[in-house]
C-alpha positions as CSV (number, residue, x, y, z in Angstrom):
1,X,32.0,232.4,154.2
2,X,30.4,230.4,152.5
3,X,27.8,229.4,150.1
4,X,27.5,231.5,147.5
5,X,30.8,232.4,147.9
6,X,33.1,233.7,145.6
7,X,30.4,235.8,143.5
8,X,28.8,236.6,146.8
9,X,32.2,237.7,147.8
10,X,32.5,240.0,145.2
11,X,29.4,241.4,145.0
12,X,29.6,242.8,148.7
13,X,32.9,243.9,148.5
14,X,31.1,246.2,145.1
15,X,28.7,247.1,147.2
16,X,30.0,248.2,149.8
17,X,32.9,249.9,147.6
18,X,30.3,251.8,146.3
19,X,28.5,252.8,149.3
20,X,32.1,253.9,150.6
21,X,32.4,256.2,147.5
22,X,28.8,257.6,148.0
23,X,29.5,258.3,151.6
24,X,33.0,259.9,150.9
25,X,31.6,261.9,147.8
26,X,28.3,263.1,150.1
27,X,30.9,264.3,152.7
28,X,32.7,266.5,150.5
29,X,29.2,268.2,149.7
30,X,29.4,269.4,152.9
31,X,32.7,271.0,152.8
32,X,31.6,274.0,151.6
33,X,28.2,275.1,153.5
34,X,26.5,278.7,153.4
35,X,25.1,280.6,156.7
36,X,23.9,283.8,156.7
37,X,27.0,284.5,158.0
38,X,28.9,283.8,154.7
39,X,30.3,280.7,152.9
40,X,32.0,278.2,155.2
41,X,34.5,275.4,154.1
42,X,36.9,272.5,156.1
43,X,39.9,270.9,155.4
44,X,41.8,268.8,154.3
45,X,39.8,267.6,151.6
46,X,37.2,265.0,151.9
47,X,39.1,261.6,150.9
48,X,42.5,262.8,152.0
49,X,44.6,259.8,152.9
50,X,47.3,259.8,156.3
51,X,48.9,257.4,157.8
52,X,49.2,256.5,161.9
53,X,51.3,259.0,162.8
54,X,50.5,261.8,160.9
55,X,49.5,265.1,162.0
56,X,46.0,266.3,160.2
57,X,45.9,270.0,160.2
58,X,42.1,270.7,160.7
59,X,41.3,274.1,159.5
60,X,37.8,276.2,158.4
61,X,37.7,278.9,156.4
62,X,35.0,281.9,156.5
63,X,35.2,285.4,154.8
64,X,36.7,288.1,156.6
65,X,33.2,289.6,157.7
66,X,32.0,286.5,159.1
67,X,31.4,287.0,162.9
68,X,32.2,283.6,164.4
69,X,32.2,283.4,168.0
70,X,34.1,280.3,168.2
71,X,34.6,276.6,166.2
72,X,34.3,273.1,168.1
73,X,35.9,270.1,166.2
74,X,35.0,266.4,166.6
75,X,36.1,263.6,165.1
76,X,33.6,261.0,164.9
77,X,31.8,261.6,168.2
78,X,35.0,262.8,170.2
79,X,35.5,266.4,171.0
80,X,38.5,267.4,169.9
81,X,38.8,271.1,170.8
82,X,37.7,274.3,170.4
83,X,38.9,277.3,168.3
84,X,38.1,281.0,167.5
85,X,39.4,282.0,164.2
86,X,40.9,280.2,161.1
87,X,43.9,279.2,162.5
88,X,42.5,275.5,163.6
89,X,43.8,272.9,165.8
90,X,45.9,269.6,165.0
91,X,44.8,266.3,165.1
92,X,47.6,263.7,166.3
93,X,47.0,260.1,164.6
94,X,49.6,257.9,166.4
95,X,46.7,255.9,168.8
96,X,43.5,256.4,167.4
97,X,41.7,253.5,165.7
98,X,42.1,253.1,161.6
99,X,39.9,253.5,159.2
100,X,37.8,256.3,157.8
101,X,37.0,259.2,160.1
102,X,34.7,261.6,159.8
103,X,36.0,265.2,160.9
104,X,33.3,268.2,161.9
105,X,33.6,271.6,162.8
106,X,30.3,273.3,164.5
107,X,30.6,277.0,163.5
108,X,28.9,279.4,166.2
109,X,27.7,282.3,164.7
110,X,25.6,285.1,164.9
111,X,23.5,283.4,167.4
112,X,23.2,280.4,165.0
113,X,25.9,277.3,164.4
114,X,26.3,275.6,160.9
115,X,28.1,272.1,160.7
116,X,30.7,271.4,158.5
117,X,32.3,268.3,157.4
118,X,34.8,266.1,155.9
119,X,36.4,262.7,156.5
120,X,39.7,261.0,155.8
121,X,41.2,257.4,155.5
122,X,43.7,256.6,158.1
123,X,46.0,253.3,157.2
124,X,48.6,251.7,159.6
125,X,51.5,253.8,160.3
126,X,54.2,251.4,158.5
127,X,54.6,248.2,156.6
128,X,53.6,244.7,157.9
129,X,56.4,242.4,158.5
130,X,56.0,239.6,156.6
131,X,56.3,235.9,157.6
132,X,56.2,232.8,156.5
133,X,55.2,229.4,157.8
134,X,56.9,225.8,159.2
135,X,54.8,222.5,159.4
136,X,55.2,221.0,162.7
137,X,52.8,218.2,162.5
138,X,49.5,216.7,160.2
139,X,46.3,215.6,161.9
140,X,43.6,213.8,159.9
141,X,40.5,216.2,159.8
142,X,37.1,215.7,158.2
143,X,36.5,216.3,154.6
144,X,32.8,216.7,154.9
145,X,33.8,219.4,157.6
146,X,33.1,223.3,155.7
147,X,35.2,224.7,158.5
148,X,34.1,227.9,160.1
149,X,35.3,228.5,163.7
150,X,37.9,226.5,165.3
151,X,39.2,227.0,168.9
152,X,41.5,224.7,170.9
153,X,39.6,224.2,174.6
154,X,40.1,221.4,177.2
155,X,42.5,219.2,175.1
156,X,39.8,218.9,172.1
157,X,38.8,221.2,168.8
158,X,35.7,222.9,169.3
159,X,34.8,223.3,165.3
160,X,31.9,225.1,163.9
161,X,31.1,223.7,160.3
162,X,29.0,225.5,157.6
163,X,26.5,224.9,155.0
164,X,22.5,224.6,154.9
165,X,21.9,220.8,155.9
166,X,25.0,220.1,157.1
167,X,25.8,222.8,159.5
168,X,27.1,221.8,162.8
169,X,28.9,222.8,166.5
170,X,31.1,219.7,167.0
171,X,34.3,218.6,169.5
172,X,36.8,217.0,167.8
173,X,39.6,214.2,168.7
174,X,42.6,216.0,167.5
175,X,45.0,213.1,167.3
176,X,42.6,211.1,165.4
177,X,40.2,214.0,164.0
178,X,37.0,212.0,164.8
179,X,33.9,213.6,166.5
180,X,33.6,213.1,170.1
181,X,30.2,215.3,170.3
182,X,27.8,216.3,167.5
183,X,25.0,219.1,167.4
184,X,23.2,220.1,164.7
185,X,21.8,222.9,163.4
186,X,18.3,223.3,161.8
187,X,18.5,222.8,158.0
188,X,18.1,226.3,157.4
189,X,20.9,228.0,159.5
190,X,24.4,227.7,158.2
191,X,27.0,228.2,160.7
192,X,29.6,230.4,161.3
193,X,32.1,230.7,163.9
194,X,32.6,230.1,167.5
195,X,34.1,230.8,170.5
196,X,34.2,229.5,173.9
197,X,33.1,231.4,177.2
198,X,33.4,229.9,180.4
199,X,30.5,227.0,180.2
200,X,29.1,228.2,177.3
201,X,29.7,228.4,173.5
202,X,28.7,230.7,171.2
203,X,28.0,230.5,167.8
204,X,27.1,232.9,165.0
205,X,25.0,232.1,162.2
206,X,25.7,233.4,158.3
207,X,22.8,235.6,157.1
208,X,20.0,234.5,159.6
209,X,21.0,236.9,161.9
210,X,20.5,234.4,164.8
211,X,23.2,233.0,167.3
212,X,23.1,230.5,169.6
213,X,24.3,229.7,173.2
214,X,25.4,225.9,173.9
215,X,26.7,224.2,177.4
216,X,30.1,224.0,176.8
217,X,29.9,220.2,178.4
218,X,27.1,218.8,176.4
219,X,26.9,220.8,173.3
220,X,23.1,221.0,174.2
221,X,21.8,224.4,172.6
222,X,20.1,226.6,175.9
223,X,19.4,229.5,174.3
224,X,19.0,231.6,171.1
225,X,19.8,235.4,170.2
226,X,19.2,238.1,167.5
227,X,22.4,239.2,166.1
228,X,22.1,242.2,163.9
229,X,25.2,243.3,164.4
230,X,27.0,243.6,160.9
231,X,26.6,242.8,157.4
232,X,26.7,239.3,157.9
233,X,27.9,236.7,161.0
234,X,31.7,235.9,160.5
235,X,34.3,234.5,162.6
236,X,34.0,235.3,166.7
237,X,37.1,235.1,168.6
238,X,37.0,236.1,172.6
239,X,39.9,237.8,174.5
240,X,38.5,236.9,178.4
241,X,36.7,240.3,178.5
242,X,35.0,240.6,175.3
243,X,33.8,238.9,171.8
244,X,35.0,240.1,168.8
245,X,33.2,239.4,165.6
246,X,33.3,240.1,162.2
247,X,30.9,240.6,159.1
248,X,32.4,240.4,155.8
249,X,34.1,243.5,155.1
250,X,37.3,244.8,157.5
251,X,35.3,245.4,160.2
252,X,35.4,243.8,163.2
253,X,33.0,244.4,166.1
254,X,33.7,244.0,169.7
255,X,30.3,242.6,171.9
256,X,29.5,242.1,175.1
257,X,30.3,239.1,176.4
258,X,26.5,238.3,178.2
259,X,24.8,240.4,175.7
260,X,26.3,239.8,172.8
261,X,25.2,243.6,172.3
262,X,27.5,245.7,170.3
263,X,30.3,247.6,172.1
264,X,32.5,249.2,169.5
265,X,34.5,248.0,166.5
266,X,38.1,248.9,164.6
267,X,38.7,249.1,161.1
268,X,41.7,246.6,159.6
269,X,44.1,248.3,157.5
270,X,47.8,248.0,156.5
271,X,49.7,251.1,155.2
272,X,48.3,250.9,151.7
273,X,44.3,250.0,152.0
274,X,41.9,248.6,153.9
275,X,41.4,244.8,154.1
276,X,38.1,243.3,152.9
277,X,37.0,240.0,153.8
278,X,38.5,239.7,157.3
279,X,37.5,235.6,158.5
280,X,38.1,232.8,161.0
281,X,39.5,234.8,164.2
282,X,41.7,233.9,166.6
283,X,42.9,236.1,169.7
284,X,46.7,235.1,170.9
285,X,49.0,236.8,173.6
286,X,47.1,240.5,173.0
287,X,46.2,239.9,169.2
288,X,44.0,238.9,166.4
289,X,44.6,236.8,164.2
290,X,43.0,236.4,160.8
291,X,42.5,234.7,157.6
292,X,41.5,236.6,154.8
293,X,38.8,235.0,152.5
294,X,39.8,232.8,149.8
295,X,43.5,233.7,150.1
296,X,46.8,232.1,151.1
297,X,46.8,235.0,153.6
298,X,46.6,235.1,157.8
299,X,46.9,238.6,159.3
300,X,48.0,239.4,162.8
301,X,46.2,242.4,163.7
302,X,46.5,245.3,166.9
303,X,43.0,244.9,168.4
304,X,42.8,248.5,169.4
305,X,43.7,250.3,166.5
306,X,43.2,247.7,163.2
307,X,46.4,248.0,162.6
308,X,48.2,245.2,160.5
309,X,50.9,244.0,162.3
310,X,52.0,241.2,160.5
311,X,51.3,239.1,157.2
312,X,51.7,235.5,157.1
313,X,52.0,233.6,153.8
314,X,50.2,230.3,153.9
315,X,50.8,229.2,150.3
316,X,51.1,225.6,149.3
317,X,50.1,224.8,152.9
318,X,47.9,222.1,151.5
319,X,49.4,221.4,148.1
320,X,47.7,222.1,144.9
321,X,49.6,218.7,143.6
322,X,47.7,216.7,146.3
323,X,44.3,218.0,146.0
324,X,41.8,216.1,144.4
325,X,40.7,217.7,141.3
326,X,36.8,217.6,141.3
327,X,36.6,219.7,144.4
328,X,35.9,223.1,143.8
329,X,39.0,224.8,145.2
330,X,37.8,228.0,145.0
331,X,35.6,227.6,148.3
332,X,37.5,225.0,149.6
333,X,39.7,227.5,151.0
334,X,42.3,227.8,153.6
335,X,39.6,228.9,157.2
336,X,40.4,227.9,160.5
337,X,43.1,229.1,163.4
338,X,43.2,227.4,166.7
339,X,45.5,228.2,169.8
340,X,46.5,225.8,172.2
341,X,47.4,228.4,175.2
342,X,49.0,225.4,177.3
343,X,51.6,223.7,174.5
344,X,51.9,227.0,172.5
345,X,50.7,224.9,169.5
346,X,48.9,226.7,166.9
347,X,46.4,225.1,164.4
348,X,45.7,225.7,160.8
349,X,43.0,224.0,158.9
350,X,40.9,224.3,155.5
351,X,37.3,223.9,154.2
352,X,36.6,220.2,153.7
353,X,40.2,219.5,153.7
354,X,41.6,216.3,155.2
355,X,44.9,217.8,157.3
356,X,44.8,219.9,160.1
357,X,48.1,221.6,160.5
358,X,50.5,222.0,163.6
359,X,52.6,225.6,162.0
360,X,55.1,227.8,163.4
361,X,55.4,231.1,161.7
362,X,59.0,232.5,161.2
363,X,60.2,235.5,159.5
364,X,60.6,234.8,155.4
């Protein structure tokens, strides 16, 4: 993210608040549905809020004369069980994925069935923990570099750089932070992130829906792909078995490694609300780890559930007293993680900013 940016930014995160509303508010329409069996309704009520860990008590309601032969309840497009009066079933929370889940009950009756539904927001199960960072070492980095993707391969920076005209797939000295190998894209993609796959890299593009496939050796592009998974092409991080990718809102999408087809997602969320504008992604000893758009802010995340695990605070990484002031800070932002597996280094960098940082994080 990117160019546009901030009012971009803002506008999807509107958008998609209010398409989140719609979706919750047409939901609750359906909790109350007529048959000619009678009047049917679900609970708990469309919107209702739990936390990992909770028990949901999953209930419909019919009048008395209603001759229902039996109930089966899914959540999402799991079967969850069947029942054969009002009394329900119970929906344990402590390992499913986060986010807002869509709860139906198919109603069998009188030789017909009648669906009704509701939904509710699961969040993490408890708070955070919240961390702070060390400074371990500076490198020099390019300040014409609008930093996407990072990843720490071979001994060098893979980097993916943004922006139409200037949008590039680069390696990158660390020591010294000049380019070792260039490729560019076409002047009307603008890059997003990267990640490294065997012999190959793979890049995401922003809005052109269109990735690309490089040889990992040569940076020479062999192949393009349609990527229409998502809002928009994020940060891509890659575990050994699977990409993950993200879009622009707390979403993040797992793919197929060959395919680059989509495979499932999870939903990020602490124990208050869910987290827009999930970035630059990392994956490190079984996590994820994020940046959150135009914030001070990296997230460790639980890749099965969207759980946040922990929060780091980055602030004053790169000091507002140092920063030039005719550079517009408010894009310029803190975007880029990269692990080095081998030293157990980790790397922070920023958009156009001239330090890359070596960081430990420790508990505040």
């Amino acid at each position: 993210m990117r160019f546009g940016h901030r009012l971009h930014n803002m506008m999807n995160n509107k958008i998609k608040g209010f398409f989140i509303a719609a979706a919750l508010l047409a939901f609750g329409c359906h909790n109350s549905t007529t048959n000619t069996g009678g009047s049917y309704s679900i609970s708990p009520e469309a919107g209702a809020t739990y936390k990992a860990g909770d028990e949901v008590k999953i209930k419909v309601s019919y009048p008395a004369d209603a001759k229902v032969d039996s109930i089966v309840y899914m959540l999402d497009a799991l079967k969850l069980g069947v029942g054969k009066d009002t009394s329900g079933i119970s929906l344990k929370t402590d390992t499913i994925p986060l986010g807002i889940k869509v709860i139906t009950a198919k109603v069998y009756a009188a030789g017909k069935d009648q669906d009704v539904t509701t939904n509710i927001l699961l969040l993490a199960g408890k708070a955070p923990e919240q961390l702070t960072y060390k400074v371990e070492k500076v490198f020099p980095h390019d300040t014409s570099a609008y930093t996407e993707g990072l990843q720490y391969e071979d001994g060098v920076l893979f980097e993916s750089t943004g922006e139409p005209g200037h949008s590039t797939i680069r390696k990158v000295d660390l020591p010294t932070g000049k380019i070792l190998q260039q490729t560019k894209l076409g002047d009307q993609y603008f890059g997003e992130g990267l990640s490294v796959i065997g012999d190959k890299v793979v890049q995401v593009t922003y809005r052109e829906k269109v990735g690309f496939v490089y040889d990992k050796v040569t940076l020479k592009l062999e192949k393009t792909f349609a990527n229409n998974v998502g809002v928009e092409g994020w940060g891509m991080c890659y575990d050994g078995k699977k990409l993950y990718m993200d879009d622009s809102t707390n979403r993040i999408w797992f793919l197929d490694k060959d395919t680059y087809q989509q495979k499932g997602f999870i939903d990020v969320c602490d124990d208050q609300r869910q987290i827009d504008s999930i970035n630059e992604l990392e994956y490190i000893d079984g996590k994820i780890y994020a940046n959150v758009y135009q914030t001070d802010t990296i997230l460790v995340i639980n890749p099965k559930t969207g759980a946040v695990l922990q929060r780091v605070d980055m602030k004053n990484l790169y000091p507002m007293s140092e920063r030039p002031q005719d550079r517009d800070w408010g894009n310029n932002v803190l975007n880029g993680i990269a692990w080095d597996a081998k030293g157990q280094r980790l790397f922070v960098a920023g958009k156009k900013w001239p330090h890359l940082y070596q960081v430990k994080f420790v508990k505040k």
